[in-house]
N, C-alpha and C positions, 0 to 999 in steps of 0.2 A: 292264886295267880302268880308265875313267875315273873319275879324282876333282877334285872344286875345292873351295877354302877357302875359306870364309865370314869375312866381316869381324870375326870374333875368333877365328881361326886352326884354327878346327874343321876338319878335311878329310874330305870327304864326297863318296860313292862314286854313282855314277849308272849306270845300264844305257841304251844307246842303240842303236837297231836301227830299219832302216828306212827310205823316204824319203815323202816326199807332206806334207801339214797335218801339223802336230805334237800331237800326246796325250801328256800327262803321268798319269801311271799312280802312285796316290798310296796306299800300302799301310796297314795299321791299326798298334795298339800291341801289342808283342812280333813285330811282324812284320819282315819285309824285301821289297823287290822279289822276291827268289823267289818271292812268294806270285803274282806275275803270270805266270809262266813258261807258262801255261796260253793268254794273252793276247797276249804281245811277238809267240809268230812267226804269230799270226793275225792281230792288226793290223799288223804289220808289212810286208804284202805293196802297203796302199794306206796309211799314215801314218806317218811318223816320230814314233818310242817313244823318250819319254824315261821311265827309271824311277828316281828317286831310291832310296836308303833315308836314313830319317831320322837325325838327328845319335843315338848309341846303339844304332840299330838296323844290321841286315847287318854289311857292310863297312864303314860308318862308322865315324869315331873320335865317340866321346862328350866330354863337356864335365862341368865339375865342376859349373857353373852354365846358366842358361837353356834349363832343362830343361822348355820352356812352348810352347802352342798357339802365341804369338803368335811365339815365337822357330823355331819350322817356320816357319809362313808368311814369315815373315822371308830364312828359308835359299832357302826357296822362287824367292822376287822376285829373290837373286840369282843362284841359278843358272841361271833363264831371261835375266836380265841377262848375265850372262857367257857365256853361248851366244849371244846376241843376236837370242832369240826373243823377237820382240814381239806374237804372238800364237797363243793353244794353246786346247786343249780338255783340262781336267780333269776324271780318271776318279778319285774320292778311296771307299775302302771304310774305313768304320768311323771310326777316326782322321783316315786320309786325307779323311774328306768334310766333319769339322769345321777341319781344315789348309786346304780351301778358303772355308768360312764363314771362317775370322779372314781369310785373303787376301782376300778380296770386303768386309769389313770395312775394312781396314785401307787396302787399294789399290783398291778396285771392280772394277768388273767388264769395264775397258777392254782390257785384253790376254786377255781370258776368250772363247772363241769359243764351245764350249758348255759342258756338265757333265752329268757320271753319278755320280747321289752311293748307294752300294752300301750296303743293311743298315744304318744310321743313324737319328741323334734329334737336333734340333739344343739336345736339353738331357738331360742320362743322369739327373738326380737327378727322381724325382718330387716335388712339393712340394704346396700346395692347388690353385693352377690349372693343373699340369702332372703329365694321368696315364699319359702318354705315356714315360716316363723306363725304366732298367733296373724288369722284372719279380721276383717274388718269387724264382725260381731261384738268381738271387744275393742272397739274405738267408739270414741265417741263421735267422726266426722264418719263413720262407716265405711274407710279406706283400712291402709293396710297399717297394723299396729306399730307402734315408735317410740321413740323414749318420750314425748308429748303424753303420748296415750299411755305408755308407762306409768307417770306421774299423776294421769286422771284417773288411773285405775287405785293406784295407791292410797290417794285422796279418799276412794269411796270409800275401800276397808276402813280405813282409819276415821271415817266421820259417823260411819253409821255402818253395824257389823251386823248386826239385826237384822238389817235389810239385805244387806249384800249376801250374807251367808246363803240367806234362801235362793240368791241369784246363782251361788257356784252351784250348789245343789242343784238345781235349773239346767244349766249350762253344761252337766253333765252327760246328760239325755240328748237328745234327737232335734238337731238343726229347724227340723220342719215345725218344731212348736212355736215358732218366733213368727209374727206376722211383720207389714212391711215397717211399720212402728218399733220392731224391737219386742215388744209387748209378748208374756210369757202365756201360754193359754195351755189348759189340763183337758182343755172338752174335748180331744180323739181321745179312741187310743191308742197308745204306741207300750215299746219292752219298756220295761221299768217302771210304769205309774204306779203299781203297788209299791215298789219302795220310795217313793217320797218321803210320806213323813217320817222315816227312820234315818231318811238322808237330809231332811232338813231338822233331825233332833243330833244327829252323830256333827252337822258341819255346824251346829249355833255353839258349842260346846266352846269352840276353840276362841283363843282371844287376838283382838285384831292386830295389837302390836308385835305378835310373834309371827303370823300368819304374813305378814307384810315384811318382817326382817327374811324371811326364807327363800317370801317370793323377789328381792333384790336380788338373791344369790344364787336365784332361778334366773332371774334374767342377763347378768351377767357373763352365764356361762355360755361358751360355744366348744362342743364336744367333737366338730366334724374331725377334727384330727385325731382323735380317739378311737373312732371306728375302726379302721385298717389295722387297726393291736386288738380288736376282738377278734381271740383266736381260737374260737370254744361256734360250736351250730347254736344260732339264736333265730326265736321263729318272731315274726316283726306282725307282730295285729292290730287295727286300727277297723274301728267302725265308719261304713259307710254315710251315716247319717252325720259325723261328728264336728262341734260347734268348732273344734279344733286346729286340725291339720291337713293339709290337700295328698289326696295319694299321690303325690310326686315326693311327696315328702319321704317315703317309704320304698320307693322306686330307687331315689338318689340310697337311702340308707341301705339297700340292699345292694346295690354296686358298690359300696364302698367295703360292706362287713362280709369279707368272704366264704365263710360259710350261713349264709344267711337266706330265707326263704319267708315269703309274704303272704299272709293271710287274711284277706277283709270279711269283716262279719257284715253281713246284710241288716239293714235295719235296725244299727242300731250307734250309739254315740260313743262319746269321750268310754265310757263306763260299760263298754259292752260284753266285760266279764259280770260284772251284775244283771244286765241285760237280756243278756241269752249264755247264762251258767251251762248252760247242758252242753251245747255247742261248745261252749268254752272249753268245760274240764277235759272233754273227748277228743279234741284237739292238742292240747297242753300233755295230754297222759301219752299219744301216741309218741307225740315229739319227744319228751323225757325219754319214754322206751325204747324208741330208734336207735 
């Protein structure tokens, strides 16, 4: 397995598979590049797959400190630096699509060929002018998410990961498994049931005190002003079913990112490159080749 160290001795593991343009395949939080396995040997046949996982996450070693959006992006810059890729197309889901918002921030958009940003918001907390943020699902009063609910959510990782883990795992699938209780139920079936247990053995892996320093730095941010400097075609995907984000949310991101075009996958959640792969990669490969 490849690994390289990051400028403060972090050592972090990458998947590479592939030859042709390069794609960098950019996973969420509690995830790993596993979560693309569905991806690598489908693009792999016309683009060289680079797949990180984040400092914490997979095979990574973790870090006691700079456990932050801007410190990915960071790791990011140099392991296409040490590869001596000066130009990719990044595919970011969830986490991975605000890891590209701080890089296009921080570094623009010169080594960026295109972007696929999967299931995302480039602000999670709703506030007065942003209604676009996490939905009631995750509140505990079943309204709209807030730093209250921020803090109840933090609370859970941190008391019991065990449990929660299986929850994100959960929550990445299909809105309609939630009855009026909240309560999680497996007896339909919908895309993804087969990968459960591989999703609640890849999200228990992780540990809760990292998994909660990240997601601070996830909530934190607000990227709307970062959009209008995506200067590269990004194709904006979001599942129809997902516990997530309201297609307004992608409506607004498509007015703002100018060359930018939207695509909802039917039936399916947060995770609907796991979901419906096929659709997926067939959609992703067209867009790259355009």
């Amino acid at each position: 397995m490849p690994f390289f160290t990051s400028d403060d001795g972090v050592r972090l593991h990458y998947r590479e598979s592939g030859d042709g343009p390069t794609v960098v395949l950019l996973h969420g939080l509690t995830a790993s590049s596993r979560y693309f396995q569905k991806q690598i040997p489908a693009l792999a046949g016309n683009f060289r797959i680079i797949a990180p996982d984040f400092r914490g996450h997979g095979e990574s070693a973790a870090s006691s400190d700079h456990l932050t959006l801007p410190r990915l992006a960071m790791d990011l810059k140099q392991l296409l630096e040490e590869m001596k890729i000066t130009k990719a197309s990044f595919i970011g889901w969830s986490m991975g699509a605000q890891v590209i918002f701080e890089y296009i921030k921080n570094y623009s958009c010169n080594d960026i060929e295109k972007i696929v940003v999967i299931d995302m918001t480039p602000r999670l907390m709703k506030t007065a002018d942003w209604n676009c943020g996490l939905p009631g699902v995750f509140s505990r009063k079943q309204g709209d998410f807030g730093h209250e609910d921020n803090l109840y959510l933090l609370s859970l990782m941190l008391d019991n990961w065990e449990v929660y883990s299986r929850i994100v795992a959960q929550r990445i699938l299909n809105k309609s498994l939630y009855n009026e209780k909240m309560e999680f139920s497996t007896a339909a079936d919908f895309k993804g049931k087969d990968d459960l247990p591989w999703l609640y053995e890849e999200t228990g892996k992780n540990k809760a005190c990292i998994i909660a320093a990240f997601w601070i730095s996830m909530a934190m941010q607000d990227y709307r002003p970062v959009l209008p400097n995506i200067a590269v075609p990004c194709l904006l995907t979001y599942g129809t079913e997902s516990n997530y984000y309201p297609p307004e949310n992608y409506e607004y991101m498509q007015t703002q990112i100018p060359h930018s075009r939207v695509v909802p996958f039917a039936g399916c959640g947060h995770a609907l490159h796991i979901q419906d792969p096929e659709l997926f990669n067939k959609e992703v490969i067209k867009f790259l080749q355009s």
